[in-house]
N, C-alpha and C positions, 0 to 999 in steps of 0.2 A: 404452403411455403412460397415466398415472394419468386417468383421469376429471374432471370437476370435482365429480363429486358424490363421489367420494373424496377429492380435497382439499380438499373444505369440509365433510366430516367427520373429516380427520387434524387442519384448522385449530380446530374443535370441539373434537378433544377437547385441543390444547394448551392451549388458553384453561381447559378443565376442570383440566387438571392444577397450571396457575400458579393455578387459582382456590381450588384445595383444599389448596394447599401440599405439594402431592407433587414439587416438583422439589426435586433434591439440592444442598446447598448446594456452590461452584466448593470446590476443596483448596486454594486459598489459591497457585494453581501461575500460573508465565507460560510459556506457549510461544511460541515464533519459528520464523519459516520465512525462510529468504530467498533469491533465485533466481539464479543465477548464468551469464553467457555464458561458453561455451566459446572461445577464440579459440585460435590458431595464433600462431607466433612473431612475426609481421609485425602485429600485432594486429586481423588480422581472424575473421570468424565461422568456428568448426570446426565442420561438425557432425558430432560426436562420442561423443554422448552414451549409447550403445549400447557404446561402446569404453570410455568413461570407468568407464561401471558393472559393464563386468566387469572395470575391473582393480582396482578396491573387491572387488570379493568376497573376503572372507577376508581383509579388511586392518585390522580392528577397529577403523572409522571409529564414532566415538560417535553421528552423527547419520544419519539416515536419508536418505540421497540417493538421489533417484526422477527419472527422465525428465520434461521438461516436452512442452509440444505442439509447442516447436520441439527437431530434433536439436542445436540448438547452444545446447539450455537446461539447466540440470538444478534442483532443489529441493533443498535442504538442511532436513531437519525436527530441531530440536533437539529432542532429551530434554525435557520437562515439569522447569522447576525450580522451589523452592520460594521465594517471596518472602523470605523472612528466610533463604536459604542461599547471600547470597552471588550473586542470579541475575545482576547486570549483568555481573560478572568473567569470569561462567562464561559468559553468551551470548559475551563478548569470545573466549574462549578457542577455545571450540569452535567462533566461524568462521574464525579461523587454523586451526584445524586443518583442518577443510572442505576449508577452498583449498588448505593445504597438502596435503593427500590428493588433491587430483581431480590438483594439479600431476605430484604422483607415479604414479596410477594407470595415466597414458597419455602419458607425454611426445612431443612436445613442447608437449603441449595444456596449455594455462593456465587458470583460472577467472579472472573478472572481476566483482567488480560495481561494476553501475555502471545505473543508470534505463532506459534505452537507449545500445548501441552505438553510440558514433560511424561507425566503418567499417560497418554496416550497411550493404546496398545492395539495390534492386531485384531484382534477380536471385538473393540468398538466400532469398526469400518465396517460393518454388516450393512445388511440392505434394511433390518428393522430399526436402523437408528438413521430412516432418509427421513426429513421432516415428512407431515401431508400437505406437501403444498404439489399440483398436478406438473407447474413446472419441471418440477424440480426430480421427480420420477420419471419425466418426458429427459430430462438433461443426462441422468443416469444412462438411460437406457439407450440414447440416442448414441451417447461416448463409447458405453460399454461393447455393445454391437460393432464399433467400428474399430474397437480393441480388439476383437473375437472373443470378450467375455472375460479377462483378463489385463489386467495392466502388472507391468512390472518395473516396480522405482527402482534404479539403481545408482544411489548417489557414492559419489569417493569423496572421503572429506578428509584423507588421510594429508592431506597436499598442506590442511589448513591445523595439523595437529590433530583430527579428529579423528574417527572410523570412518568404514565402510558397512553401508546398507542397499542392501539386494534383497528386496521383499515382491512376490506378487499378490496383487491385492485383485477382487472380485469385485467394489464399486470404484466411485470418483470420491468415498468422504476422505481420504487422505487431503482433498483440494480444499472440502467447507473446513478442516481443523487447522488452514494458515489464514488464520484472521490478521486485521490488518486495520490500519486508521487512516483514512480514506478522505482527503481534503478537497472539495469542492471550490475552485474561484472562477466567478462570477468577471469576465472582462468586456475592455470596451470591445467593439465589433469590429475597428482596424488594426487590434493591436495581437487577436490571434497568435497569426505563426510566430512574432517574437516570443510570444512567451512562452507558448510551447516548447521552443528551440532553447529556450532559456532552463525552462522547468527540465527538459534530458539533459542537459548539459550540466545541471546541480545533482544529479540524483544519486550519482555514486556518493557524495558527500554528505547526504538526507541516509544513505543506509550504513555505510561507516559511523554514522555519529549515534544511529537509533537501532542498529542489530537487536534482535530480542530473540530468536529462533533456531538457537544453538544444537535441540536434542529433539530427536524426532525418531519415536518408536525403539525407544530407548538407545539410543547411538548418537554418539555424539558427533557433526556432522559442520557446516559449514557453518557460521556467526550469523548471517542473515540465509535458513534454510528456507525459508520461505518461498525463494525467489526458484532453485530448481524444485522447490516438491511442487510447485503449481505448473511450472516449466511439462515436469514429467510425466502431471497428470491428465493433463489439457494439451496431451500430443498426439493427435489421429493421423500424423504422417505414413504411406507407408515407406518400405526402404525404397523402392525410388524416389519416392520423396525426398527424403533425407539424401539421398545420393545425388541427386541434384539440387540441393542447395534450399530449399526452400522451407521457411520457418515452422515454428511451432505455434499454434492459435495462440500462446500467451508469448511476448514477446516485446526486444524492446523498442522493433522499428528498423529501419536501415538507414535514413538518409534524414538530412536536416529537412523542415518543410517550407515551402514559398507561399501557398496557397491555404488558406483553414480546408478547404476539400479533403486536401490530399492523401491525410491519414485516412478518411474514408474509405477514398478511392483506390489507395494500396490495399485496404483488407477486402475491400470488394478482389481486386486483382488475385488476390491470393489465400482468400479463403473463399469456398465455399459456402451456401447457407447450411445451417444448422443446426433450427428450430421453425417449426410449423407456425404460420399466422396463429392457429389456434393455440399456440405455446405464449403469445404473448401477454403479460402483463393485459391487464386492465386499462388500467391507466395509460398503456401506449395508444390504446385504439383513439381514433379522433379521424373525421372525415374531412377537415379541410385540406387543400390542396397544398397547405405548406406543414402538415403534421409529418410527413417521410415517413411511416408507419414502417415499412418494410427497411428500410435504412436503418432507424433506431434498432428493430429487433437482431439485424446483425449485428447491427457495431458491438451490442450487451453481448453476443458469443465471440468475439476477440478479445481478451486479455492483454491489453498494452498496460503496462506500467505508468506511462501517464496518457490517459485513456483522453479520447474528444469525444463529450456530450455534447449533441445537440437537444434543446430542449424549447417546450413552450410555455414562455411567459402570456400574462394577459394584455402584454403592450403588443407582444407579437416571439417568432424565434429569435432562441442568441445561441451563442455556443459557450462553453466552459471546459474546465482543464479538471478532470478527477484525478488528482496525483495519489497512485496505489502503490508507493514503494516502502510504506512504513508497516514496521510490525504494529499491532497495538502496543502498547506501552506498558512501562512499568507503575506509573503512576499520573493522574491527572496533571500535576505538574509537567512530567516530561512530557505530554501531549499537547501543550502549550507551549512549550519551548521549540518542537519540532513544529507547530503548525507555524511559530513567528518568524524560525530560520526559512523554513521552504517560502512562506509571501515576503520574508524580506529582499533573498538572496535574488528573487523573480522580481518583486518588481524596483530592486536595486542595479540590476543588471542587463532588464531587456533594452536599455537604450544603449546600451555597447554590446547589443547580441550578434550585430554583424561581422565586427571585427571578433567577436568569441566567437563563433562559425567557422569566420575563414580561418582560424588558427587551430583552434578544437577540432580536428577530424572525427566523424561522427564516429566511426569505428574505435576510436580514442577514448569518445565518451562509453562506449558501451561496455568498453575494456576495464576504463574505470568503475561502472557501475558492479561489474561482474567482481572485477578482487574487492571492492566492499563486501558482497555475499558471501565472502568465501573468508576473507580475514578481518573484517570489523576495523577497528579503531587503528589495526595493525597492514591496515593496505597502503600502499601508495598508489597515490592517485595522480592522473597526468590534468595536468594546466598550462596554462598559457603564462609562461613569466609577465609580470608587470600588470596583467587584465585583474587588478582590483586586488592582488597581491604583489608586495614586497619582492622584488628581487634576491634580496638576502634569505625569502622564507622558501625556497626552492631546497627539494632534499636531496638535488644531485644536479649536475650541470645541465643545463638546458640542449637538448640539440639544434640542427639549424635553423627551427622552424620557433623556435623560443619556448619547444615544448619539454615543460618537467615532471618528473614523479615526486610530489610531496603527499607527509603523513594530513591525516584529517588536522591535526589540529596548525601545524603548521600556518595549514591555508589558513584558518580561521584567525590566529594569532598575524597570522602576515596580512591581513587588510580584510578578509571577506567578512566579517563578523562587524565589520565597522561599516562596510556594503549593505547589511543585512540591515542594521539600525537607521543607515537613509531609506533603503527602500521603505522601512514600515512605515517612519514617518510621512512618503510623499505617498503613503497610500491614506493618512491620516491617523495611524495609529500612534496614542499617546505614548511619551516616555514612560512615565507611570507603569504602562503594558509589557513594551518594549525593551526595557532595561530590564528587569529580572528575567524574563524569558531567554533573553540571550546571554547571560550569566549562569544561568542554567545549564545551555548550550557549553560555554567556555568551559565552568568548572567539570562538566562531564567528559571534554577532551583533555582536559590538565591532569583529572583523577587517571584516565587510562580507562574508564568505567560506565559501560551501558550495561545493556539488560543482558546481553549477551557473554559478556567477561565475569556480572554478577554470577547467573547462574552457570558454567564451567568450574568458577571458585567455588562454589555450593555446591555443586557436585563432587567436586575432588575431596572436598574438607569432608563430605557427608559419607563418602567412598572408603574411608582408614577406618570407619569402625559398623559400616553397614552393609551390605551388597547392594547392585545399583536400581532393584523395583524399590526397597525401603528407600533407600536413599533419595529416589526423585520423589518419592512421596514425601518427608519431610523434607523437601529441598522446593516442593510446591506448597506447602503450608506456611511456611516459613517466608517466600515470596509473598502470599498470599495476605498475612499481617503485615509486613514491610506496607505493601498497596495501600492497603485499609489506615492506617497510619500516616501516610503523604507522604514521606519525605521523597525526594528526587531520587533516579538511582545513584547517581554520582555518591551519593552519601549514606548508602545503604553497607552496613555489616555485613561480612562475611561469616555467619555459622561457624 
């Protein structure tokens, strides 16, 4: 395990490297990742995922599909594509194929995404459904121990219309079944902290519009549950901890940043390490003196929402923005629509990210992030009157600081939507792209209709004539051909 006097000399010399202008500027590139449940014909959990990736071998899948930490997960890594080539089509394209590959690999196992499994249950969270990967039993066991062998989720979601769930669970796979669609941008090397500052400050409005993770262990719970079962499960505080204030390893940050460092240097500050040199990746090890090895391996055990990658290119290090606030999707469509809102609204907005700061109280944003999680399409969210919206699109009167609570769509219809269309183009993304992705976006705030409001309606309608294990079982088969089908959710049937 890195030392801390090694990670406050890897943290050294990052700050050197951003300070001397040796980091390489991003290729102008987006990647995506996005996680997918295996399920069986009945639409519950396979785990599979060992089966699934040997019958991809040698099937000339474009994107790279790897084992998650549950068997009944896997990860799809797209290719790196170019802003200006076309990338929303090509993200659409390549996760039909995904699905369509894992469907073929191993029949009769199907891929799904979706936030969390409906059909989930207690009894899939075993320790025989951890993948084999040595990480990943090193990460179990390292949580678990510091649990005392025990975690207990207890979410209320009665606030947001929902139930309450008080469960103790025996691993961490409660954390691998919130998958998620995971945007990778590639930026210039002085434009950092803007966009970061930019990317928190959009993100309650990225999970208001794309909730997917309404029902978790059959309870119906917050619209984007995602965000406390990870919360709950990747918390090794003890009660003084907690007693004095101090966060959870997933988390959404406290303060706007000045510096690219400084996210680092707060989870230096505030977590501990958490994984053995010999816990890391492969791929991290590398002997030059600007690979951070022990840097990297922590930064990957903190959970920030929009996460700082430092990475190494062959021109030299850059750094990049993993923004982890989306469910996976309901279908290839809406994963295009969400990856065009998040790089438009960023890079539509980082040159008025100063004045968004000093009016946005970062505690504001986080406020807003959280009633996204908890009410979807139906939060209000606080903004800055006039910063890229209409004054008239405010849902209640400003206070003195010009700060208002408006609905998601409001903002979108008051200006931000036509924000989001310059940024893509000054990033070089065509109309052609650009325009139906964010049509997408529109009509699914106009309908009232994510993935989250979908399936609530599909479980109530399924609920008059079934009890609720049938019911989310046809209420995930039924999701399931919706997918396979394409249409977006804003236009999906309610059962």
């Amino acid at each position: 395990m890195a030392t801390s006097e090694q990670l406050a000399g890897e943290l050294a010399r990052l700050r050197a490297l951003v300070d001397a202008g040796a980091l390489v500027d991003g290729a102008g590139l987006l990647g995506v990742e996005m996680e997918l449940h295996l399920v069986d014909p009945d639409g519950r959990p396979a785990p599979r995922n060992a089966e699934v990736l040997g019958g991809l071998a040698g099937r000339g899948v474009g994107a790279d599909v790897q084992r998650e930490l549950a068997r009944f997960n896997v990860e799809a890594n797209l290719p790196p594509v170019a802003l200006d080539a076309a990338p929303l089509s090509g993200v659409r394209r390549m996760l039909d194929e995904v699905r369509a590959a894992v469907a073929a690999a191993d029949p009769p196992t199907t891929a799904v995404a979706v936030g969390i499994l409906p059909t989930l249950e207690v009894g899939h969270l075993a320790a025989a459904n951890i993948s084999d990967r040595p990480r990943y039993h090193a990460l179990d066991a390292r949580i678990m121990g510091l649990r005392g062998g025990a975690i207990r989720v207890d979410i209320d979601g009665t606030d947001a219309g929902g139930e309450h769930l008080d469960v103790t669970l025996d691993t961490i796979l409660l954390e691998a079944a919130a998958t998620s669609l995971q945007i990778h941008l590639d930026l210039p090397a002085d434009g950092y902290a803007a966009t970061w500052n930019t990317a928190q400050a959009v993100a309650g409005l990225q999970v208001a519009l794309a909730a997917n993770s309404p029902l978790v262990l059959g309870h119906r719970l917050w619209h984007e549950s995602r965000i406390p079962v990870f919360e709950r499960i990747i918390d090794l505080r003890s009660d003084a901890d907690r007693a004095a204030g101090v966060p959870p390893r997933v988390w959404f940050g406290s303060d706007w940043i000045a510096h690219p460092a400084d996210p680092f240097a707060e989870n230096l500050a505030r977590f501990p390490p958490l994984l053995d040199d010999a816990d890391a990746d492969p791929d991290a090890e590398d002997a030059r003196p600007d690979a951070l090895t022990g840097l990297r391996l922590h930064n990957g055990t903190v959970w920030r929402w929009n996460r700082p990658v430092y990475a190494l290119l062959p021109a030299g290090p850059t750094l990049r923005i993993e923004n982890r606030v989306l469910s996976a999707p309901p279908t290839a469509a809406d994963a295009a629509a969400d990856v065009a809102l998040f790089l438009g609204l960023v890079a539509g907005l980082r040159d008025r990210v100063d004045e968004l700061t000093s009016r946005l109280p970062f505690a504001a944003a986080e406020a807003g992030f959280r009633a996204a999680a908890r009410h979807g399409l139906g939060a209000a969210l606080p903004w800055p009157v006039g910063l890229g919206v209409d004054r008239g699109a405010a849902g209640a009167a400003p206070d003195a600081d010009g700060l208002a609570p408006h609905a998601p769509a409001d903002l979108l219809r008051g200006g931000l939507l036509d924000v989001a269309a310059e940024g893509l183009a000054s990033l070089g993304v065509a109309d052609a792209e650009a325009g139906p992705a964010l049509d997408t976006i529109a009509a699914r705030a106009d309908a009232g209709r994510n993935g989250a409001t979908w399936q609530l309606d599909a479980l109530a309608t399924e609920e008059r004539t079934h009890d609720r294990p049938e019911a989310l079982r046809r209420l995930v088969r039924r999701y399931r051909d919706l997918q396979d089908a394409g249409d977006p959710v804003h236009a999906w049937p309610v059962p």
